[in-house]
C-alpha positions in Angstrom: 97.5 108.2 118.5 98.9 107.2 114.8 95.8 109.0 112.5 94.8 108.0 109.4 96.8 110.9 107.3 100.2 109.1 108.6 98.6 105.6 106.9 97.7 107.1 104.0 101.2 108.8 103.5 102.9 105.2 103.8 100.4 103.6 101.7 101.0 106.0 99.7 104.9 105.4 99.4 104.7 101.5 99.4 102.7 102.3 95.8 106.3 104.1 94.9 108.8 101.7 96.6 107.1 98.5 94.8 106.6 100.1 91.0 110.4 100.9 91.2 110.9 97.3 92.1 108.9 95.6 89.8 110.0 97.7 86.6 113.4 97.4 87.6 113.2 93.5 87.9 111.0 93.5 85.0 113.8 95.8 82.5 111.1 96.6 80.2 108.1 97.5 81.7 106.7 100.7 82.9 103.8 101.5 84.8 101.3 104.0 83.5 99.5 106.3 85.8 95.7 107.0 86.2 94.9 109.1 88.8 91.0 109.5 89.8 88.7 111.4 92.0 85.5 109.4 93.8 82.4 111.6 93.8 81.7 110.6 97.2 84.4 111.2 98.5 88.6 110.8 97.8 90.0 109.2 95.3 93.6 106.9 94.6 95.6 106.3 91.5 96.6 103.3 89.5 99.3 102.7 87.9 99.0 99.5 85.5 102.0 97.5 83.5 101.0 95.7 80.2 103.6 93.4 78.3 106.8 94.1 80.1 109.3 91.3 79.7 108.4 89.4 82.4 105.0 90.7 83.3 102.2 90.3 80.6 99.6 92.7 82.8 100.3 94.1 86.8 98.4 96.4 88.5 99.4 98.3 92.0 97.0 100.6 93.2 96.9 103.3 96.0 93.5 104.8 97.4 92.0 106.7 100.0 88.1 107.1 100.0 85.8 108.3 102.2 81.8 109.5 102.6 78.4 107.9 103.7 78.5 104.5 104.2 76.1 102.3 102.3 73.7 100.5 104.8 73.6 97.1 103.8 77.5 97.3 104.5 76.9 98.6 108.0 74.4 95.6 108.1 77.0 93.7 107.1 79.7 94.4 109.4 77.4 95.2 112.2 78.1 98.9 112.5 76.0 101.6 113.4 78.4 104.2 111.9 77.4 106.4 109.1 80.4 106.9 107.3 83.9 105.4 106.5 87.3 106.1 105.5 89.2 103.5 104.1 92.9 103.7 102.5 95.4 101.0 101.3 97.4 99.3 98.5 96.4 96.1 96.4 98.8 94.2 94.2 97.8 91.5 91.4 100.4 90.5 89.0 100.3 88.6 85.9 103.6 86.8 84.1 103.8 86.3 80.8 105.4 82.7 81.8 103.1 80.2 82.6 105.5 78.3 85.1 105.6 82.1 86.9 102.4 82.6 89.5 100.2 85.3 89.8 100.5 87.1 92.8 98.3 89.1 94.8 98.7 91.1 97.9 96.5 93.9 99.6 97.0 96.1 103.3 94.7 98.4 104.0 92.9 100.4 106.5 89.2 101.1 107.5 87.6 103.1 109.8 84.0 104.7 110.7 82.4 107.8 112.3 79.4 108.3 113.7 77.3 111.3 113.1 78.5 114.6 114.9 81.4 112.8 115.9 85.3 113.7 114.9 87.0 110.4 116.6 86.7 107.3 115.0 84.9 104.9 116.8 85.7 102.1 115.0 89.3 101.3 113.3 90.7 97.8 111.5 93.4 96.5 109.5 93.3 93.9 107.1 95.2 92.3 104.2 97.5 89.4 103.1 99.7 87.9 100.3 98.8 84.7 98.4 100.1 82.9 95.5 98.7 81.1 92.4 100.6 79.3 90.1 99.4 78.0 87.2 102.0 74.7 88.1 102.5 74.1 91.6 105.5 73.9 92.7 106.7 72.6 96.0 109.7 74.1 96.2 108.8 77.4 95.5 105.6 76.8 97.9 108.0 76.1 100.8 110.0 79.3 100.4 106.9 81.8 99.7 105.4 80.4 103.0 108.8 80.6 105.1 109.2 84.1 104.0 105.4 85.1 105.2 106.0 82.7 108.6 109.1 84.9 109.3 107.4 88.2 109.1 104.2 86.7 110.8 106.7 85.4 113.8 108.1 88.2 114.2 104.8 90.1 115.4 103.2 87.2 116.9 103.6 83.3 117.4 99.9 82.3 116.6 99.7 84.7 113.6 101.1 82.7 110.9 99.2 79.3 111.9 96.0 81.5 112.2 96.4 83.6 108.7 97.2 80.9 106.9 94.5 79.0 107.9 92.0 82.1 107.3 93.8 82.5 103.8 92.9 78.7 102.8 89.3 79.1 104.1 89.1 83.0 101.9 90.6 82.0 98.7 88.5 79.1 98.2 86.1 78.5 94.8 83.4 76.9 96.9 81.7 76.2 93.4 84.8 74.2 92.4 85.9 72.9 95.4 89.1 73.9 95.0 91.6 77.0 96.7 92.6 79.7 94.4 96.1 78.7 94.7 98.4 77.6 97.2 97.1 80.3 99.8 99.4 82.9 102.0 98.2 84.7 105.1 95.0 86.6 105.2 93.8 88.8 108.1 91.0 91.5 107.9 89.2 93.4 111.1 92.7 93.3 113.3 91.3 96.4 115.5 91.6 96.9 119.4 90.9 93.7 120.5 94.3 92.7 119.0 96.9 95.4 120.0 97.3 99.0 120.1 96.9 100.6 116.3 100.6 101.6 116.5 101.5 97.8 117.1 99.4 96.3 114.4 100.5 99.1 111.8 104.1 97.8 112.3 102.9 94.5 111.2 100.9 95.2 108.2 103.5 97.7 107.3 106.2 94.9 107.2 103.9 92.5 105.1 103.3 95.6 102.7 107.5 95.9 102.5 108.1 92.1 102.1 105.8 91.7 99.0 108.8 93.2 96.6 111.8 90.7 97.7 108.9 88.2 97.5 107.8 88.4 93.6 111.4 90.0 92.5 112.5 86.4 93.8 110.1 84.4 91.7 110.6 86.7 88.5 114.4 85.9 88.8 114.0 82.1 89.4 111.4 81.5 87.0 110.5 84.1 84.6 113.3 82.5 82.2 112.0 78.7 82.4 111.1 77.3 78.9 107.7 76.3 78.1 105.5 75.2 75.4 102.0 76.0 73.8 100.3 73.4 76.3 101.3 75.1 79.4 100.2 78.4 78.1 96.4 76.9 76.8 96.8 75.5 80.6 97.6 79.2 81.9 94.8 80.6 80.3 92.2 78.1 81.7 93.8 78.7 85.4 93.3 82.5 84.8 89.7 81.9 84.2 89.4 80.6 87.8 91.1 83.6 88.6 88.5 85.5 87.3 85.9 83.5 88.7 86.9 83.9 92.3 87.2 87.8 92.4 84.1 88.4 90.7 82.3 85.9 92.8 83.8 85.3 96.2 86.0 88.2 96.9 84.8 90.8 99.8 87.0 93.4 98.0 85.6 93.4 94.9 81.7 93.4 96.4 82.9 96.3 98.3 84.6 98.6 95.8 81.0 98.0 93.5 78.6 98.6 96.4 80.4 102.0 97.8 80.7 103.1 93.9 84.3 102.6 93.4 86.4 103.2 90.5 85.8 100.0 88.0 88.4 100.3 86.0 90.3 100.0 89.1 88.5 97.5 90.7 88.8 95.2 87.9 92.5 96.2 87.6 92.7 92.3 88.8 91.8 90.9 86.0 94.0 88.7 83.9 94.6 90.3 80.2 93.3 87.0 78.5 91.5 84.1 80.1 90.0 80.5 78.5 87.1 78.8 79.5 87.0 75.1 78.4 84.0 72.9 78.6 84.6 70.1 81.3 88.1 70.2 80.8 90.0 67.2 82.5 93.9 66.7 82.9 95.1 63.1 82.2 96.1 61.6 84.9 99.8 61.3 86.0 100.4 65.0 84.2 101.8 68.0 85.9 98.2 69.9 85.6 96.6 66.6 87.2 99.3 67.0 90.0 98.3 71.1 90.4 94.8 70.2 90.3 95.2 67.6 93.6 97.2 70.6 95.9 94.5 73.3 95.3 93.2 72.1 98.5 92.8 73.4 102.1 94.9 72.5 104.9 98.5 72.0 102.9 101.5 72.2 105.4 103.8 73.6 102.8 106.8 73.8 105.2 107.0 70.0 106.1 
């Protein structure tokens, strides 16, 4: 059976294959190291990108914890384990050019151990792409979901329908009534019930390995578009929902604070600047006006 020492090598070397990508795209770039040890157990390393020439502040990170696990997470998930090993990669870039999105993708592994025991009694994978642009796009909406629907079909027909509808229903700022962005696919738990580990590694593995021709795409088409002072004070002001949603909503970030992660890189996410305007409103019949009325659930974006 695949063990978790083979998943953590190809985490592992995702990390490497995407930083070459990105600061190759990016010409000017370079991402800076950190590597760190968990007390509890493991560790990862970070490697973070400020003010390249396309991206302002990017963040790929590789870890591989392990140790006790914290019992209002077994509550939580419903486990009875007492400890956990978890290892995986998560992505969050941001561009410098406000008609560029943010992008954020993350595949990982868990799995738990009862006491006295050396097999792992329970395994998942979980993870996903999304996109958030500051303007929406249709266009480039279209394409970013064709190229998720193509991996997703080739693993399974219902997996595309069914991720992008989790994806919608997860990146969603229930206190603004309104979706992060335009979505992606989102999956987490994918464990026996779905398919051998073997078989559901190949597909998180090829949604790890599409995220580089993904955002490589987007920095070629758009990192060059002109824009002026008013998209950038409209940047900032979409950042700060940004912000909002991973320190409020996201499951990631609640776990990597309740199993004493690394905060530096847990809050790697975070955009390097971020406004937050009183009751801001876009007139109507402008460009933000028109973002504002997609961040919504339930979009087809490949009509």
């Amino acid at each position: 059976m695949l063990k978790k020492e083979a998943i953590t090598d190809w985490f592992r070397e995702l990390q490497e294959g995407i930083c070459s990508a990105l600061e190759e795209e990016d010409g000017k770039g370079k991402f800076h190291e950190d590597q760190w040890q968990r007390m509890e157990g493991g560790g990862g390393r970070s490697r973070v990108m400020t003010d390249g020439r396309v991206i302002e502040k990017g963040g790929v990170n590789f870890s591989a914890v392990h140790g006790p696990l914290p019992q209002n997470i077994a509550e939580a998930l419903k486990l009875s384990a007492s400890s956990f090993y978890a290892t995986g990669v998560s992505i969050v870039i941001h561009p410098h050019n406000p008609l560029m999105p943010i992008i954020h993708m993350n595949v990982r592994y868990f799995e738990t151990f009862s006491k006295d025991s050396d097999n792992d009694d329970t395994w998942w994978f979980g993870g996903g792409i999304d996109l958030t642009p500051h303007y929406v796009n249709k266009e480039d909406a279209a394409w970013f979901h064709r190229q998720l629907r193509e991996v997703c079909d080739r693993h399974h027909p219902d997996y595309y329908h069914r991720f992008k509808t989790w994806a919608d229903d997860y990146f969603y700022i229930a206190h603004r009534q309104e979706t992060r962005g335009i979505g992606g696919i989102f999956f987490d738990r994918l464990g026996k019930s779905e398919g051998t580990k073997e078989k559901l590694f190949e597909f998180v593995k090829e949604v790890g390995l599409s995220f580089a021709p993904i955002y490589t795409h987007f920095m070629q088409r758009n990192a060059h578009l002109e824009f002026s002072q008013a998209h950038k004070n409209w940047q900032m002001m979409r950042r700060s929902r940004y912000v909002e949603f991973n320190l409020v909503w996201d499951k990631g970030t609640k776990f990597g604070l309740q199993t004493n992660g690394r905060i530096e890189s847990i809050l790697m996410s975070m955009p390097p600047k971020a406004v937050w305007e009183y009751n801001h409103q876009p007139e109507q019949g402008t460009s933000e006006a028109e973002t504002l009325s997609l961040l919504r659930k339930g979009i087809n974006w490949l009509e």
